[in-house]
N, C-alpha and C positions, 0 to 999 in steps of 0.2 A: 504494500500500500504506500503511497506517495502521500507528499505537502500537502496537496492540492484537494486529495482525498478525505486527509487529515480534517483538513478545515471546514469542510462541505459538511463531515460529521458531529462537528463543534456547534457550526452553524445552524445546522437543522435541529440539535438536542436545545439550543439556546431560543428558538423558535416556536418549539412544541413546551421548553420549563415558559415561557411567558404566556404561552396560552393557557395555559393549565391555573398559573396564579390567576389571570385574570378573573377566569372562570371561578377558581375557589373564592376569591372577591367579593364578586357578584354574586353569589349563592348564598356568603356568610353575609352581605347589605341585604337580600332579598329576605332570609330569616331573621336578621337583627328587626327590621320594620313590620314583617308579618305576626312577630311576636310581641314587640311593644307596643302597636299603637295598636287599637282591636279596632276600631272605624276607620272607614275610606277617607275620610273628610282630613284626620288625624295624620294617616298615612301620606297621602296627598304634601300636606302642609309640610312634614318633614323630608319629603321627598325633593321640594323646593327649592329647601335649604340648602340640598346639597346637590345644584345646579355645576358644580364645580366638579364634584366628583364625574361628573358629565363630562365635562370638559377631560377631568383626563384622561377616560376610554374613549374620546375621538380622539385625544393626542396619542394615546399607545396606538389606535388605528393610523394614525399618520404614520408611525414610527416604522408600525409594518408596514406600509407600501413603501415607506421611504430604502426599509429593509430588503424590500421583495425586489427594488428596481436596483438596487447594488450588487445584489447578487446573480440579477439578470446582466448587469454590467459586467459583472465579473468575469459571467459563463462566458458572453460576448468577447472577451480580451481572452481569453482559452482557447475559443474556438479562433481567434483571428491566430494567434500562437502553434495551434493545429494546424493553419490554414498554411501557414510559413514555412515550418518543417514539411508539411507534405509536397508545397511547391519546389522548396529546396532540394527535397530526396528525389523528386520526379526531372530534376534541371540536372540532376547529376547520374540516374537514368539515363537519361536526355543526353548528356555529354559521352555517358559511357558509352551507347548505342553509337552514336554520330565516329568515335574511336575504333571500335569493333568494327563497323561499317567500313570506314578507311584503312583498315587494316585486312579486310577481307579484296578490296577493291583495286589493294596496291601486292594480292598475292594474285588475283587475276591478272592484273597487269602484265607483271612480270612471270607469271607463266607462260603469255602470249609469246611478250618478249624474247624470253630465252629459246622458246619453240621457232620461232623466225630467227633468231641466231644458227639454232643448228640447223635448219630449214636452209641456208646460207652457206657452211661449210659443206651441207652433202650439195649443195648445186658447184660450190667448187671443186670437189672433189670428182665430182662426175663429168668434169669440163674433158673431153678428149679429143685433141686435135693431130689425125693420121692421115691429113692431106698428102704427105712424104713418108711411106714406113719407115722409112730409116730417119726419122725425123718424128718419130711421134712423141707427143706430150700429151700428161694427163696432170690434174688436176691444178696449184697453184702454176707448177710448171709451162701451162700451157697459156698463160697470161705472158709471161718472159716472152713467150714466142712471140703472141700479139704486139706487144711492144716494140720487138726489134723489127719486126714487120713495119711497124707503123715511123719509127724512127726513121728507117731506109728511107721511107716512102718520103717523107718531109724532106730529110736530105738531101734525096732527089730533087724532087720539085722545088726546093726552096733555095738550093744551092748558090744562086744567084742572085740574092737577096739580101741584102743590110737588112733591112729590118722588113716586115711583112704583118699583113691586117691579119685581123683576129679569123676572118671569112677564107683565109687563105688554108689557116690549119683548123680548119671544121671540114671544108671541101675533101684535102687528104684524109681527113680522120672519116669521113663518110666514105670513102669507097674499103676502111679496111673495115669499118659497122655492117656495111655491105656485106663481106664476105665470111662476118665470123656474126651474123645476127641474129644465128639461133643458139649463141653462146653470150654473146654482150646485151641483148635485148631481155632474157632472160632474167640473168645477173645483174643489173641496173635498176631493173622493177624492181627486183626484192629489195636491192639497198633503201630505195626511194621508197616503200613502202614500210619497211623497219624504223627510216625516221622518221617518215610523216606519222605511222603509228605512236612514237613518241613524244615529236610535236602538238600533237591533239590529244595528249592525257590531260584533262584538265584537271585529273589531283596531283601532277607534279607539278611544284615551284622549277623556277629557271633552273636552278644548281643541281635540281635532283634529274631534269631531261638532259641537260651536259654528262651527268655520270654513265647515265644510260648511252647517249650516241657516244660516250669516251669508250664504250667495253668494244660497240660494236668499230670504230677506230682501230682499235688494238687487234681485231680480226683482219683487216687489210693488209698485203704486202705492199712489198716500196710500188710494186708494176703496177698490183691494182689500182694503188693512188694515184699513179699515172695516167690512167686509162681512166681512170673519174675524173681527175683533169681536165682532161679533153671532152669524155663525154659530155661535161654540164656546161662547157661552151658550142657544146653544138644543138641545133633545136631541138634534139631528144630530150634535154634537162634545165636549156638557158632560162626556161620562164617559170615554171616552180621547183626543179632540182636542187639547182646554181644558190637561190635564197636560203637553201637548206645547210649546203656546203658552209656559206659564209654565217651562218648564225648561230652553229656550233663547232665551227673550227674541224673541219671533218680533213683537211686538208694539213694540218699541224703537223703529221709527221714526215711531210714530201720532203725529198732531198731535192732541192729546184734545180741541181748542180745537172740532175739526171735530165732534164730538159734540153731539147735541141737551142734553147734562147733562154738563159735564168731569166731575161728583163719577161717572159709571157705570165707568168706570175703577178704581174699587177693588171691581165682579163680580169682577175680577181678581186672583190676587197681585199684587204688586208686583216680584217677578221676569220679571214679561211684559214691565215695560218696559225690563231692563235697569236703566243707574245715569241716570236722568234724571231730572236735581233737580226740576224743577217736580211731579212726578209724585210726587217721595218727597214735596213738601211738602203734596202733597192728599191723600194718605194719612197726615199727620202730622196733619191738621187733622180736630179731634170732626166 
């Protein structure tokens, strides 16, 4: 049993002892007069007198409503005190749920996630390129080949050139897309699809979708960087890929040395690569 209880008991015993005098009272005034005066007239007249006595059972009657609405105030301040705790336990209910919730939302998440990562490694792994048998590549390996491919082909064409528009090495880089596009068209959707899935978590903060495109980063070799390079300057990725590149630094870990031109790095923000000095100082340089 509680305070609260305590008092409620006190109060109600204090309630029913003043009813009880009252009453014994009035029964001991109603025989005091029924026995001394033996006529109405007599009674009456003594009755009169004590007009006052009157007065003070309307005042015990005041006393108790004044009693009955204090304790109706009371209950009221109980129940609004009820009313705070139970809001309170329900707000942190309420918290707990909303916790649990985001906790379940961010094991989905990254369920997907990690399922599109390996989703990723078996597409490169199954990459096999035996245009030459004695020349066949499979898996990362057969991005090397791509590349050298594609280098040739720039060097050729471009051989005569100080320096050369951005349209120049899209044009080369589209006839080698051409020939390997049911390898690089394949490969490019998934990336592009791993971080737009990313970008559109709306229960990651910015820090926590950089961790997530930093793992899938760490999956790329030097060639593949190279080869997303070039692909998000050519129309297959310029117009939603390329924003992708530069807004998580997906390009951070290129060696730009491996470039047929380091200056083709500034196609790029300078957000693609991240905070890497040599990078910020060829972009500092006319």
């Amino acid at each position: 049993m509680n305070h609260h209880d305590n008092d409620d008991i006190k109060i109600t015993k204090w309630i029913l002892f003043s009813i009880l005098i009252v009453l014994i009272l009035w029964l001991i005034g109603w025989a005091f007069v029924y026995y001394t005066f033996p006529t109405w007239n007599e009674s009456a007249e003594f009755g009169d007198s004590f007009g006052a006595v009157n007065a003070l059972f309307t005042g015990l009657a005041f006393a108790g409503v004044i009693t009955t609405v204090l304790l109706q105030r009371r209950e009221l301040e109980l129940q609004r005190k009820e009313l705070k705790l139970t809001t309170a336990e329900l707000a942190g209910q309420k918290e707990q749920f909303i916790k649990q919730n985001k906790t379940l939302e961010l094991q989905k998440f990254e369920n997907t996630f990690f399922q599109l990562i390996s989703l990723h490694n078996d597409i490169v792994n199954a990459v096999i390129i035996d245009d030459i048998p004695s020349q066949k590549k499979t898996g990362r390996k057969s991005f090397d080949l791509i590349v050298e491919q594609l280098n040739h082909r720039i060097n050729l064409t471009l051989k005569d050139k100080t320096h050369y528009h951005i349209d120049n090495l899209t044009i080369v880089y589209q006839k080698i897309f051409d020939q390997y596009e049911n390898i690089l068209g394949h490969y490019f959707s998934n990336i592009y699809n791993i971080i737009k899935f990313v970008d559109r978590a709306q229960l990651l903060c910015m820090t926590e979708k950089k961790f997530y495109t930093n793992l899938l980063r760490a999956q790329l070799s030097m060639n593949e960087l190279i080869l997303l390079f070039f692909n998000c300057l050519h129309t297959n990725g310029f117009e939603k890929f390329k924003p992708l590149i530069e807004k998580y630094a997906l390009l951070k870990n290129l060696n730009y040395s491996l470039l047929n031109n380091f200056k083709d790095v500034k196609f790029y923000e300078i957000s693609a690569y991240g905070s890497q000095k040599k990078i910020i100082t060829i972009f500092q340089e006319n």
